[in-house]
Every structure is written in C-alpha cells, then in structure tokens.
VOROVO-184811 format. One record per residue: x, y, z of N, C-alpha, C, O in turn; residue in three letters. Coordinates in steps of 0.1 Angstrom, whole numbers, padded with zeros to 4 digits, always signed. Last residue first. Example, Ala and Ser with C-alpha at 12.3 -4.5 7.8 and 13.67 -1.06 7.14 Angstrom:
% VOROVO-184811
+0128-0022+0071+0137-0011+0071+0129+0000+0079+0134+0011+0080SER+0132-0057+0078+0123-0045+0078+0132-0033+0078+0142-0033+0085ALA
//
This chain:
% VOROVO-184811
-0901+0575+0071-0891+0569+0074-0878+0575+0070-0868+0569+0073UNK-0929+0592+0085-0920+0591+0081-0903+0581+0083-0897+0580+0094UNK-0959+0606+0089-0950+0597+0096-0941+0593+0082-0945+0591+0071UNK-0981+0632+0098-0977+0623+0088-0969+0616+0092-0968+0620+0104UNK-1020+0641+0112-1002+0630+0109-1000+0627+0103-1008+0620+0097UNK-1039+0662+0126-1032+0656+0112-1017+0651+0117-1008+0656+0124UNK-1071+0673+0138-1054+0667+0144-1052+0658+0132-1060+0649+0129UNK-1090+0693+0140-1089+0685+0144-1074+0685+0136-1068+0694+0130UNK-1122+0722+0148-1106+0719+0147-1100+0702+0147-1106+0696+0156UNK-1146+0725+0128-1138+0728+0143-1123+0721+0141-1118+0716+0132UNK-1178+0712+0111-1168+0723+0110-1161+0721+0127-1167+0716+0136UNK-1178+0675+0101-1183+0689+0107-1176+0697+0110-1164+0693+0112UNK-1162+0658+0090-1179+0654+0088-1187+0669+0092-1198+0673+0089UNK-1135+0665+0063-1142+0662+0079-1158+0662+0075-1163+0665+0064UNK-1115+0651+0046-1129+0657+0045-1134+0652+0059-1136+0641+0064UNK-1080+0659+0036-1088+0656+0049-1102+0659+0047-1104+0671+0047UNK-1049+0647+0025-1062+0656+0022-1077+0650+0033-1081+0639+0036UNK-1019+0657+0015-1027+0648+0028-1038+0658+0029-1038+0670+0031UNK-0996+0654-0012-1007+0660-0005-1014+0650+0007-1014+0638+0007UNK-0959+0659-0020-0974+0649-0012-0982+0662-0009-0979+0674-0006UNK-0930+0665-0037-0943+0671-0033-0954+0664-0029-0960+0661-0040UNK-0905+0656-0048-0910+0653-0034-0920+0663-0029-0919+0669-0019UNK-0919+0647-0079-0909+0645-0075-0911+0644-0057-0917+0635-0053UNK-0956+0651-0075-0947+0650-0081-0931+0654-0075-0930+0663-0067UNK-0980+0642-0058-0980+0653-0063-0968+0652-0076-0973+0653-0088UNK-0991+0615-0039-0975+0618-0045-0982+0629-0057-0990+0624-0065UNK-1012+0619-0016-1009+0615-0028-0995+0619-0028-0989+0625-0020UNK-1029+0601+0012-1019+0607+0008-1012+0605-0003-1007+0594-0004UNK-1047+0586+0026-1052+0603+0018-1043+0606+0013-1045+0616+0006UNK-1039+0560+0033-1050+0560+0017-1054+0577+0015-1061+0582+0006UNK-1004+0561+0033-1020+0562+0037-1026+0565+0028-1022+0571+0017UNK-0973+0552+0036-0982+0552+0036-0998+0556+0035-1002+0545+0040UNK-0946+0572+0050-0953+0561+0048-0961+0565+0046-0964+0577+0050UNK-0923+0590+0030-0932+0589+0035-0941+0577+0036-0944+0571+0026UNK-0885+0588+0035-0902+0584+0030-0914+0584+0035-0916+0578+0046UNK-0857+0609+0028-0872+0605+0038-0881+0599+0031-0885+0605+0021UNK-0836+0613+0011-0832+0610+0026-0847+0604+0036-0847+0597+0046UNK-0847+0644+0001-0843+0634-0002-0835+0628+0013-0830+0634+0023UNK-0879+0659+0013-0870+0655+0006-0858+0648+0007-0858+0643+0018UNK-0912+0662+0010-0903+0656+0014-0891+0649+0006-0891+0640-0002UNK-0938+0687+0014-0922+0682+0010-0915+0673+0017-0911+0676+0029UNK-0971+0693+0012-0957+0688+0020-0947+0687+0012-0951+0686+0000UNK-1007+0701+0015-0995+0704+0006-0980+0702+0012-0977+0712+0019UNK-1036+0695+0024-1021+0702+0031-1012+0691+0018-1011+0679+0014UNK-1071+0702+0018-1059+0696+0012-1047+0704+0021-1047+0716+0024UNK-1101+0693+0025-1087+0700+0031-1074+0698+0027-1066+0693+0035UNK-1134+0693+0014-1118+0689+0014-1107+0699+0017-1105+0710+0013UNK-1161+0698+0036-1153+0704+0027-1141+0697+0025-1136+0693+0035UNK-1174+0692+0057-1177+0687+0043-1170+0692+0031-1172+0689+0019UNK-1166+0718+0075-1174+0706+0074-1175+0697+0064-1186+0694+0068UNK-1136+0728+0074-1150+0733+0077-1155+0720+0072-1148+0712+0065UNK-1112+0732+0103-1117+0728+0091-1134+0734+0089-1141+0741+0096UNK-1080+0741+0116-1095+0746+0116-1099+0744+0099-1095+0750+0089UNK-1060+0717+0128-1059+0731+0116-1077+0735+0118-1083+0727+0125UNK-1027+0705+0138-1038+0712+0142-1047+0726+0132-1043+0738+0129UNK-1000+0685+0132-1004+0700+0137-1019+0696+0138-1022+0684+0138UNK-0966+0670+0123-0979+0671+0125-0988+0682+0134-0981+0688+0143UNK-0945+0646+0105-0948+0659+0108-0965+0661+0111-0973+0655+0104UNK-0922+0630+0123-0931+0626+0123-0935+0642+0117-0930+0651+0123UNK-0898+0612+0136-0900+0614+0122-0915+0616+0120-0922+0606+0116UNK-0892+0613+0163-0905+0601+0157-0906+0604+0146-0917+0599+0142UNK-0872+0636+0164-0870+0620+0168-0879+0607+0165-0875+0596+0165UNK-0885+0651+0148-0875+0651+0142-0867+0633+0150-0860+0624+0145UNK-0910+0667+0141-0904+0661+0152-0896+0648+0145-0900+0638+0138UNK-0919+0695+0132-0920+0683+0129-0909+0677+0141-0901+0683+0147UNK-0956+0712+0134-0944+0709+0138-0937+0697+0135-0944+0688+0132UNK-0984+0735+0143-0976+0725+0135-0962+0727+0138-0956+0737+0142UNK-1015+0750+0153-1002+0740+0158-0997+0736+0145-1005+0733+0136UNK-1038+0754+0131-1034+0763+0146-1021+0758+0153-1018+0766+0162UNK-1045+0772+0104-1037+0760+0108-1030+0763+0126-1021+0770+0131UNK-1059+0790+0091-1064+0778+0091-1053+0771+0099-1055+0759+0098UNK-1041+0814+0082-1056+0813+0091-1060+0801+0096-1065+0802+0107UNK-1018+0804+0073-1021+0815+0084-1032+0816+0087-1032+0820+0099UNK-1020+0788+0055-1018+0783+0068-1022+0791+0079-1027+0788+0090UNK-1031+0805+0028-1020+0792+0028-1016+0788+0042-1005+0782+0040UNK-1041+0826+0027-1031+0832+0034-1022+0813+0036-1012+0809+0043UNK-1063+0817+0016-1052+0822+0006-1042+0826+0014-1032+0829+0008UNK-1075+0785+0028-1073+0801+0031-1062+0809+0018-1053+0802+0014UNK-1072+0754+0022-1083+0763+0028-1085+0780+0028-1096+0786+0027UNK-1054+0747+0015-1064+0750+0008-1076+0756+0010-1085+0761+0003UNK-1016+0750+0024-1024+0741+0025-1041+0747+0017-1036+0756+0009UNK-0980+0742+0014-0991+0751+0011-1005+0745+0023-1003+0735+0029UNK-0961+0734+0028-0959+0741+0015-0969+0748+0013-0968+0760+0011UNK-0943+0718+0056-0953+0720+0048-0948+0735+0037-0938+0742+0037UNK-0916+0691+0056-0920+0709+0057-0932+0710+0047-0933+0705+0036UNK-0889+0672+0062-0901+0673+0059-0911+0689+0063-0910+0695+0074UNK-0861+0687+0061-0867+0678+0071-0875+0682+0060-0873+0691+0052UNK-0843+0713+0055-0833+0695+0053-0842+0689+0061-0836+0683+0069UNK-0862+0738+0037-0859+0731+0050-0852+0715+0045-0855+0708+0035UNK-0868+0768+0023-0861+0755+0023-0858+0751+0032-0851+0758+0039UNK-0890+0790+0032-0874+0789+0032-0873+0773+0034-0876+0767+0044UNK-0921+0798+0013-0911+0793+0024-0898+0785+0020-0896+0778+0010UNK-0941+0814-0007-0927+0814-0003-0923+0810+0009-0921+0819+0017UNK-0972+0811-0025-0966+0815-0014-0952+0811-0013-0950+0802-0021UNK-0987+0835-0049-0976+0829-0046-0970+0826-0032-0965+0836-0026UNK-1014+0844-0067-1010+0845-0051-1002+0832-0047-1007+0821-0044UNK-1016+0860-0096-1009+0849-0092-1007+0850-0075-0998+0858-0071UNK-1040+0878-0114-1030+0874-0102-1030+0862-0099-1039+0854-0100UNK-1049+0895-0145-1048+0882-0140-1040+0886-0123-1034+0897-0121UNK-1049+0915-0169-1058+0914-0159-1061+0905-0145-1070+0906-0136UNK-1037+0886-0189-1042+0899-0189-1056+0900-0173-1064+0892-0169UNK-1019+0864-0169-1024+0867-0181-1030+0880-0179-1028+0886-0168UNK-0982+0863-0165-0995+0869-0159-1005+0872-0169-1002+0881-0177UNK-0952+0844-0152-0961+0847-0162-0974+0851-0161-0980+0843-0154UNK-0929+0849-0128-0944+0847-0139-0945+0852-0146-0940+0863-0148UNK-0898+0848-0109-0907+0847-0121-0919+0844-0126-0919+0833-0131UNK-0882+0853-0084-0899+0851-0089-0898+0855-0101-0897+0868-0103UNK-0846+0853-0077-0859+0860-0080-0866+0851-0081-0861+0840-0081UNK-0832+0836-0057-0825+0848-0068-0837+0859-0074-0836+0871-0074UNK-0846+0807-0064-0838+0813-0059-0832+0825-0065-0828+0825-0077UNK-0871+0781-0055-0871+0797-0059-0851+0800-0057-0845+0793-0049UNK-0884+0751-0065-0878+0761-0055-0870+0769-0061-0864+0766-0071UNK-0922+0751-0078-0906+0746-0076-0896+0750-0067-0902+0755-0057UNK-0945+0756-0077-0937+0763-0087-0921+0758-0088-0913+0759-0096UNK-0976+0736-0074-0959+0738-0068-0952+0746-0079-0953+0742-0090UNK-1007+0749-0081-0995+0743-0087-0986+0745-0077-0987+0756-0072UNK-1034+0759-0076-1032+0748-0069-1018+0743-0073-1016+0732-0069UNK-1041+0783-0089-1037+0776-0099-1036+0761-0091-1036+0751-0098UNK-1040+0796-0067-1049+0795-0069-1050+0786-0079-1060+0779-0079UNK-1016+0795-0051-1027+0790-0046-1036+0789-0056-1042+0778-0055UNK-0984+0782-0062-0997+0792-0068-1008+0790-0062-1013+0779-0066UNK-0955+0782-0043-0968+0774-0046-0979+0782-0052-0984+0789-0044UNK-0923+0777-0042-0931+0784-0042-0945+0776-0046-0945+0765-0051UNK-0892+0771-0010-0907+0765-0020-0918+0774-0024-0924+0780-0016UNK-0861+0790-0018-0875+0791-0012-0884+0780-0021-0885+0780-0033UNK-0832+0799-0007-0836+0792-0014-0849+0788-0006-0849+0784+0006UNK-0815+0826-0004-0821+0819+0010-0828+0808-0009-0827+0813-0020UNK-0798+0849-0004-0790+0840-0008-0798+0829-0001-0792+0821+0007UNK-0820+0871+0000-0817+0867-0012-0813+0852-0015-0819+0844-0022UNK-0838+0874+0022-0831+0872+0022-0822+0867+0011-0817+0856+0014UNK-0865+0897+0008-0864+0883+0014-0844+0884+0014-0837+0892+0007UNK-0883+0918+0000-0874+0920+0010-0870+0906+0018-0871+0904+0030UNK-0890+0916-0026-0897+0912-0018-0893+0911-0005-0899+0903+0002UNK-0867+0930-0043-0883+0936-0047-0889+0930-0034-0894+0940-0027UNK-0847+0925-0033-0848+0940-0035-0865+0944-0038-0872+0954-0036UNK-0844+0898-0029-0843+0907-0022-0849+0923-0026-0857+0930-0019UNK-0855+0885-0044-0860+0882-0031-0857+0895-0025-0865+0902-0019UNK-0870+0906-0079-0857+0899-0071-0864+0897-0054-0873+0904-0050UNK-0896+0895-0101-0899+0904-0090-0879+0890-0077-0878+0878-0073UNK-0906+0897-0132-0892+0890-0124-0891+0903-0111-0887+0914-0112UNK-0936+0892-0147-0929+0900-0137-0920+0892-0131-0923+0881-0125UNK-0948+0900-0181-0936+0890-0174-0934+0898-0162-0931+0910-0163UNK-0983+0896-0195-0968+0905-0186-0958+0890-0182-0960+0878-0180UNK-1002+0897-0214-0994+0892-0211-0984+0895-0207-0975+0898-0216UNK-1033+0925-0216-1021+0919-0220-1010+0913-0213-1006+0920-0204UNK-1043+0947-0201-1051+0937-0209-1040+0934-0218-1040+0940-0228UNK-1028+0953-0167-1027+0959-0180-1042+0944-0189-1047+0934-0184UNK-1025+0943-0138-1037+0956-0142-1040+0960-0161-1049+0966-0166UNK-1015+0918-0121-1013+0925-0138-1030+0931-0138-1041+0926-0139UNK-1003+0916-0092-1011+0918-0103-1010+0925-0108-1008+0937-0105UNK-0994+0894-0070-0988+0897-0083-0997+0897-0089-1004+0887-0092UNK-0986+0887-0038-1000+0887-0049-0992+0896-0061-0985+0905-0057UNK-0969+0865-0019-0972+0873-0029-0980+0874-0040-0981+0865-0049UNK-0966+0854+0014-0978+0851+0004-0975+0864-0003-0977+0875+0003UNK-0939+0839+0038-0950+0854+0028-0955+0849+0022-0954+0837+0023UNK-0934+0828+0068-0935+0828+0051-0941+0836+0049-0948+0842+0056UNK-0927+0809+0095-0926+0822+0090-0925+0820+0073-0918+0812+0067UNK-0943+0790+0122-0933+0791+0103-0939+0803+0107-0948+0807+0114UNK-0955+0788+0148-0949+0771+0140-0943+0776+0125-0939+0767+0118UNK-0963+0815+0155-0955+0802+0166-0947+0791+0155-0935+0787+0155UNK-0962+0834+0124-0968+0821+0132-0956+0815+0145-0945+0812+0144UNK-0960+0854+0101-0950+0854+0111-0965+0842+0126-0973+0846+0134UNK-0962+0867+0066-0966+0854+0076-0958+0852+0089-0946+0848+0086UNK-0963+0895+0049-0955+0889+0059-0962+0880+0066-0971+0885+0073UNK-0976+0901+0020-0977+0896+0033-0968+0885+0037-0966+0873+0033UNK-0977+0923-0006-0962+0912-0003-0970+0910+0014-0967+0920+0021UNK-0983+0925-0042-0990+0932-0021-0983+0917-0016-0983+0906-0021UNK-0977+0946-0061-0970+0934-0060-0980+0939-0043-0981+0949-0036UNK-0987+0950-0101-0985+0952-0090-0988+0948-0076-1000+0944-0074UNK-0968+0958-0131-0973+0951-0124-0976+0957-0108-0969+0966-0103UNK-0954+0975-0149-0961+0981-0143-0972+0972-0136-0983+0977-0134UNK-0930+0960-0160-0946+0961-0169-0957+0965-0158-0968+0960-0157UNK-0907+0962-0150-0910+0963-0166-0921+0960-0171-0923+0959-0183UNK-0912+0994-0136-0902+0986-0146-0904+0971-0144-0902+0968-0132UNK-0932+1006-0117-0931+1010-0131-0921+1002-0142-0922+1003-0154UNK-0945+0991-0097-0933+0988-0099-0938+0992-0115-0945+0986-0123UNK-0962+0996-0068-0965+1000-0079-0957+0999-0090-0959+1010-0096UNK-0970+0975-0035-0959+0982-0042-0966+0984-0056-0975+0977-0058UNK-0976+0975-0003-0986+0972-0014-0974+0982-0025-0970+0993-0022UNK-0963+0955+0021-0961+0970+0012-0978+0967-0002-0986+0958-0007UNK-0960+0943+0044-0949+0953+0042-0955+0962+0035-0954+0974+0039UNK-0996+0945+0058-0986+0935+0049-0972+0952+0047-0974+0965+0048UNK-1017+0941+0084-1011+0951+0073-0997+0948+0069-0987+0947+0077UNK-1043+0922+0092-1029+0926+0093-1028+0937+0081-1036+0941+0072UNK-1063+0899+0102-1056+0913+0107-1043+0917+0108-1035+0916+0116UNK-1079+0888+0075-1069+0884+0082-1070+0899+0087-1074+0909+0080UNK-1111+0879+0065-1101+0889+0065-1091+0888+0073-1096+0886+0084UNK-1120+0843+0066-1122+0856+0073-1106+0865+0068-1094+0860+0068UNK-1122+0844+0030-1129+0847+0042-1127+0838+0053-1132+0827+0052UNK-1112+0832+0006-1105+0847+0013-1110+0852+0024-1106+0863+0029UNK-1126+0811-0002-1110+0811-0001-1104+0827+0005-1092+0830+0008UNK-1151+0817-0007-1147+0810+0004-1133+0809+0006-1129+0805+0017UNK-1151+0835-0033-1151+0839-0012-1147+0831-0006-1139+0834+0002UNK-1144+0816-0050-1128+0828-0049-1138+0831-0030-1133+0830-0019UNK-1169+0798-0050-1151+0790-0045-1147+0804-0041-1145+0806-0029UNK-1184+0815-0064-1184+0808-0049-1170+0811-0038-1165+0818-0029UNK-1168+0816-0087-1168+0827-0079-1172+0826-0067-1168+0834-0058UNK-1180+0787-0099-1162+0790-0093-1161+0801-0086-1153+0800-0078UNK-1206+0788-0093-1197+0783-0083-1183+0785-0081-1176+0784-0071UNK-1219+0820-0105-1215+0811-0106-1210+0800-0098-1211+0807-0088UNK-1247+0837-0078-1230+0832-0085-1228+0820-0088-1232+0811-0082UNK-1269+0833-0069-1267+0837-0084-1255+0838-0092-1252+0840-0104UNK-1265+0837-0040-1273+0826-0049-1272+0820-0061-1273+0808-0065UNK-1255+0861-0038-1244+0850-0038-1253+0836-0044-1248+0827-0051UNK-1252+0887-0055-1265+0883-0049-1260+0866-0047-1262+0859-0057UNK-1224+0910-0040-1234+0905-0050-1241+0892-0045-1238+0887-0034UNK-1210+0919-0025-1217+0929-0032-1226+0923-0044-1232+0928-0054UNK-1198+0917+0009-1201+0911-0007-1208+0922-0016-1209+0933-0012UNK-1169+0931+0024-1182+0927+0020-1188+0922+0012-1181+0921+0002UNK-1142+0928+0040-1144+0922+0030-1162+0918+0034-1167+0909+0041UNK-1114+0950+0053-1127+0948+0054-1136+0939+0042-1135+0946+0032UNK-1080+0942+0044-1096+0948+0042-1104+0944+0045-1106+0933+0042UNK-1052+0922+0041-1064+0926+0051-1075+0938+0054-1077+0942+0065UNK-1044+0925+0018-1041+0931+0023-1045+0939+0033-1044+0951+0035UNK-1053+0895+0012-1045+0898+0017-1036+0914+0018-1024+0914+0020UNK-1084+0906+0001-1079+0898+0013-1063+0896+0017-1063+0894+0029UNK-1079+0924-0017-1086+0928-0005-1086+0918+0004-1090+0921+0015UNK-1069+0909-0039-1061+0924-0034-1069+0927-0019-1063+0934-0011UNK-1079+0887-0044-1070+0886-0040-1065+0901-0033-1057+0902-0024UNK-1107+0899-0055-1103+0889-0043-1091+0891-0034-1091+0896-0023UNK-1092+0908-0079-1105+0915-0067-1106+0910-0056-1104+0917-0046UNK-1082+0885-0093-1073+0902-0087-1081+0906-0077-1075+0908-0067UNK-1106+0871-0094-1098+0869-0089-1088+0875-0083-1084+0872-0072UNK-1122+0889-0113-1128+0884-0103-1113+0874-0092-1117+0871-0081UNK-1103+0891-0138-1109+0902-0131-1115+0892-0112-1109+0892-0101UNK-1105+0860-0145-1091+0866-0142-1092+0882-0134-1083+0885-0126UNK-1132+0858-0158-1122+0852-0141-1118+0856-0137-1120+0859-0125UNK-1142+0891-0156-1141+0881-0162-1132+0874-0150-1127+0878-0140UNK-1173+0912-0143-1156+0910-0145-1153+0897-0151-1163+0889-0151UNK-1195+0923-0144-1186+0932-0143-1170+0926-0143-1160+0931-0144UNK-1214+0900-0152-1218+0915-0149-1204+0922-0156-1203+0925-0168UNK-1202+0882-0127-1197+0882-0146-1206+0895-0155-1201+0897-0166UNK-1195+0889-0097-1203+0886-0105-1201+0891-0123-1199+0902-0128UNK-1179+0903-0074-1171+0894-0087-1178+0892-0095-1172+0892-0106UNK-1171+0929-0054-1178+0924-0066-1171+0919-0079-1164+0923-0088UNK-1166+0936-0024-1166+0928-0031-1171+0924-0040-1176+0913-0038UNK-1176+0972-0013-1176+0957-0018-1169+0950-0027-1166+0955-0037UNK-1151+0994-0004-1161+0990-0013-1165+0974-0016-1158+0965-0020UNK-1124+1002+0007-1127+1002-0004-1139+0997-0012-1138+0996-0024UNK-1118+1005+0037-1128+1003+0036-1132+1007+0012-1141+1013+0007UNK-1097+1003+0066-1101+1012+0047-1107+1001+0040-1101+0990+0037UNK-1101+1009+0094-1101+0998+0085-1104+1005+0075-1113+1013+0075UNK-1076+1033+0111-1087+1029+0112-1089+1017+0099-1079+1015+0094UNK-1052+1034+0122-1061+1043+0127-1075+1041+0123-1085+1045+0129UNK-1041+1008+0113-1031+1017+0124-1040+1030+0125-1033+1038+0131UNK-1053+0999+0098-1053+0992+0106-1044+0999+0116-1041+0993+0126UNK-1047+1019+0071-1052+1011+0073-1049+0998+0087-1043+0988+0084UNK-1031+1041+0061-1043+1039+0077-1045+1029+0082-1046+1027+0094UNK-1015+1035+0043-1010+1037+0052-1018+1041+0066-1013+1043+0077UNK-1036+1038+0018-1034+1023+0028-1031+1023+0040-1037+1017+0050UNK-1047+1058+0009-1051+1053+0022-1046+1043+0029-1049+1039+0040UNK-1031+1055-0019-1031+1067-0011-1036+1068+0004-1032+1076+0012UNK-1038+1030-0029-1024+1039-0028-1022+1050-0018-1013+1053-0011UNK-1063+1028-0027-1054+1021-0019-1045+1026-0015-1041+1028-0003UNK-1075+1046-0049-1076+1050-0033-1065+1045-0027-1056+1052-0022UNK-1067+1028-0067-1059+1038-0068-1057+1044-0057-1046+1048-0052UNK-1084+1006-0065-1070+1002-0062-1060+1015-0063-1048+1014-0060UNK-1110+1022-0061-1104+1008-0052-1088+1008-0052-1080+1008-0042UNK-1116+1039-0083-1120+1039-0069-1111+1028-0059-1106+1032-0048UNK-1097+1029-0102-1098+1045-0101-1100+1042-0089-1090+1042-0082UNK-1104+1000-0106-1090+1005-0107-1092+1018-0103-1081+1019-0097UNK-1131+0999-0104-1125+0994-0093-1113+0995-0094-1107+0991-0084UNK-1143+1014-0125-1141+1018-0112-1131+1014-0098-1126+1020-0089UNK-1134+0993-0145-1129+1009-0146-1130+1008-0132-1121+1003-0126UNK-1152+0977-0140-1138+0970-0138-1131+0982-0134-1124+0983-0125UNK-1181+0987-0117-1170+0982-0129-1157+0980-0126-1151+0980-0115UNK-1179+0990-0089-1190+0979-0093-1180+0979-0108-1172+0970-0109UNK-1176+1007-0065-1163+0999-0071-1170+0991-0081-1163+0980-0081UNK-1186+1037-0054-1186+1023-0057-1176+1021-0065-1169+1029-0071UNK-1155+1058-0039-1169+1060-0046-1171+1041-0050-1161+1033-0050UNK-1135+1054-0010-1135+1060-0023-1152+1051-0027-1158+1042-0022UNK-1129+1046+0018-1122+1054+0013-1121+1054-0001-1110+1055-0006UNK-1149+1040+0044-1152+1041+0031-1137+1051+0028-1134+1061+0035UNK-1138+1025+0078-1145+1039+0066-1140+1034+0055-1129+1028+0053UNK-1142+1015+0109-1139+1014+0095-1145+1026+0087-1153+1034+0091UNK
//
C-alpha cells in the first residue's frame, strides 16, 4: 500500500487530498498497489453527517485501504454505526469512479457485484457541492447497465426501497450528501434486495443464496456478528405468499424483511418459505 496524497483531516482537504488524488491514482489501485488516501475521519470536528457519510462511502466501496483516524471512544454512535457498516474493505476495483460535469457535477463510484448466487451493483452518488442536486444518472450510458432491464433499487443508508428502476436513477442529494444505491435485475420469483450488514448489501456478508423454485423456498448462508440485528430485505411478487414468522415484516406493497439477532459472531442458515 501507499499513501497517495497529504492528511485528509478537513473537509477542504479531503476534497483536494483524497478525492482529487483519487482521480488521478485510482487506476493503481489494486492492480500495482493499495492507494492509500488517508484515514478515515468522521468525527464532528471536521464534518457534518452528511460529510461523514460521503467519507465512508467513497473509501469503502471503492475498495481502499480503510484506517481510522479518530479516537472511536469519543464518537458519536451514529458515526459508530457509518464504520461498522463499511468494514472489512472489499477487494475490488469497481468500473469507474466517474466526474460527470452535466448537470450538477455529481460524483458517481459504480461497483460491480459479481457472486456464485447474484450479480448487482451498489452506486455511490456524491454531491461535493453545498447545495441540493438532482442526479438522473441513465442504466445505460451513465451506469453501464443494460438499459431495457428493469431494476430493485434500495438506499442503504437511508434503509428505504426506492422502487423498481427503469431507464435511469433519479435522486435527490442533499448538500455534501451520498446516496449508496443498490440495483438488481427484476426477477418473476422471490429475490433478495438488500441486506444490513455491509454497504456492499450482500457482497460481504452473505456466503450461499438461492431460491428453489420446487419447495418455494428462498434461502442462504450469511456471516453475522454477535448481538447485532441482521436485517435481509426480499421481494415478493405477485403470484406468492409469504408464510408466516414472528421475524418477518411486511415493509410495504411486496417488500419483507427477515431479521436475525444472533447470540454470537459466525455464520448461520436463513429461510423463507413460500406459497
């Protein structure tokens, strides 16, 4: 790994040192060596939510080395919450980290999800400006998705279903703010959406899944942590019910959650069942 620009501790800095370097080192990154932008610093010091969250978001999914940089004792808990949601660093290097001058110089870090059990993206959409942006980011042209494909989208961080996508992404972005959006391709069975553990939404956390289509049944394998709630995020649409169970909520129209508090950290075994 290496350092590829000066501390990142203000907000200023971390746009000059951090996200400008990016631009110009990314193309190393994990193909000669880890770029290395500087700690992690969310502490209210130096950034407001919506600051502390972009920060997050841009160095974990565009798999960065991710250090802390502040005295974690003394963090708030919601800034807790943004590490535990982006640690461990994924190994990867996403399509693109893009700089889109039209129409509000938003800017877009697009990872590819490619798993044994689904393929999906996670898009980070961030607003650098101190003012309310619109980004209509098209599947195809802006996020290299198959256009004519109709997609579930989910805000991890906001925890909201966006609905199903088609044609472009739409948000809304408050000043300074990201939205990490994930995108999977419409499915005629029951199909997960999101789940809570990871911002990469499955990719780290989820080791087997599958649905089985003769016992109507969907079900996998996820790496939990102890005491923690696990929420998995599902669809089920028209033609299926889900039975029953006391973890499983109705979200809205055909969105369920199945939420899981284990007693100790390691991997364990989820079902849903279906009529």
């Amino acid at each position: 790994a290496a350092r590829i620009g000066n501390d990142i501790f203000s907000w200023e800095d971390f746009m000059k040192n951090g996200v400008r370097r990016l631009y110009e080192r990314y193309s190393y990154h994990n193909v000669l060596l880890y770029a290395d932008p500087d700690n992690v610093v969310i502490r209210p010091e130096f950034n407001n939510q919506n600051q502390a969250v972009s920060r997050v978001s841009i160095v974990s999914l565009l798999g960065l080395p991710i250090t802390f940089g502040d005295n974690l004792p003394e963090l708030p808990p919601e800034r807790v919450e943004l590490l535990k949601r982006i640690i461990p660093s994924v190994d990867a290097h996403p399509m693109d980290i893009d700089e889109s001058e039209a129409p509000a110089g938003i800017v877009t870090t697009n990872l590819a999800i490619n798993r044994p059990f689904g393929q999906w993206n996670v898009v980070n959409v961030f607003n650098p400006r101190d003012e309310v942006v619109i980004a209509d980011l098209h599947l195809g042209d802006d996020l290299h998705l198959p256009a004519a494909g109709t997609y579930l989208a989910y805000d991890f961080w906001n925890q909201e279903y966006l609905g199903e996508i088609s044609g472009s992404l739409c948000l809304s972005i408050e000043a300074f703010a990201s939205r990490a959006v994930s995108l999977r391709r419409k499915l005629d069975v029951p199909q997960l959406v999101s789940t809570s553990r990871h911002i990469t939404q499955g990719g780290h956390d989820i080791v087997t899944a599958a649905y089985d289509s003769a016992a109507s049944v969907l079900s996998g394998r996820s790496q939990l942590v102890g005491g923690e709630d696990y929420v998995i995020t599902f669809r089920v649409p028209l033609g299926y019910t889900v039975r029953p169970k006391p973890q499983i909520t109705q979200v809205r129209d055909e969105i369920y959650t199945l939420r899981l508090t284990p007693e100790c950290c390691g991997e364990a075994d989820w079902r849903i069942e279906f009529q």
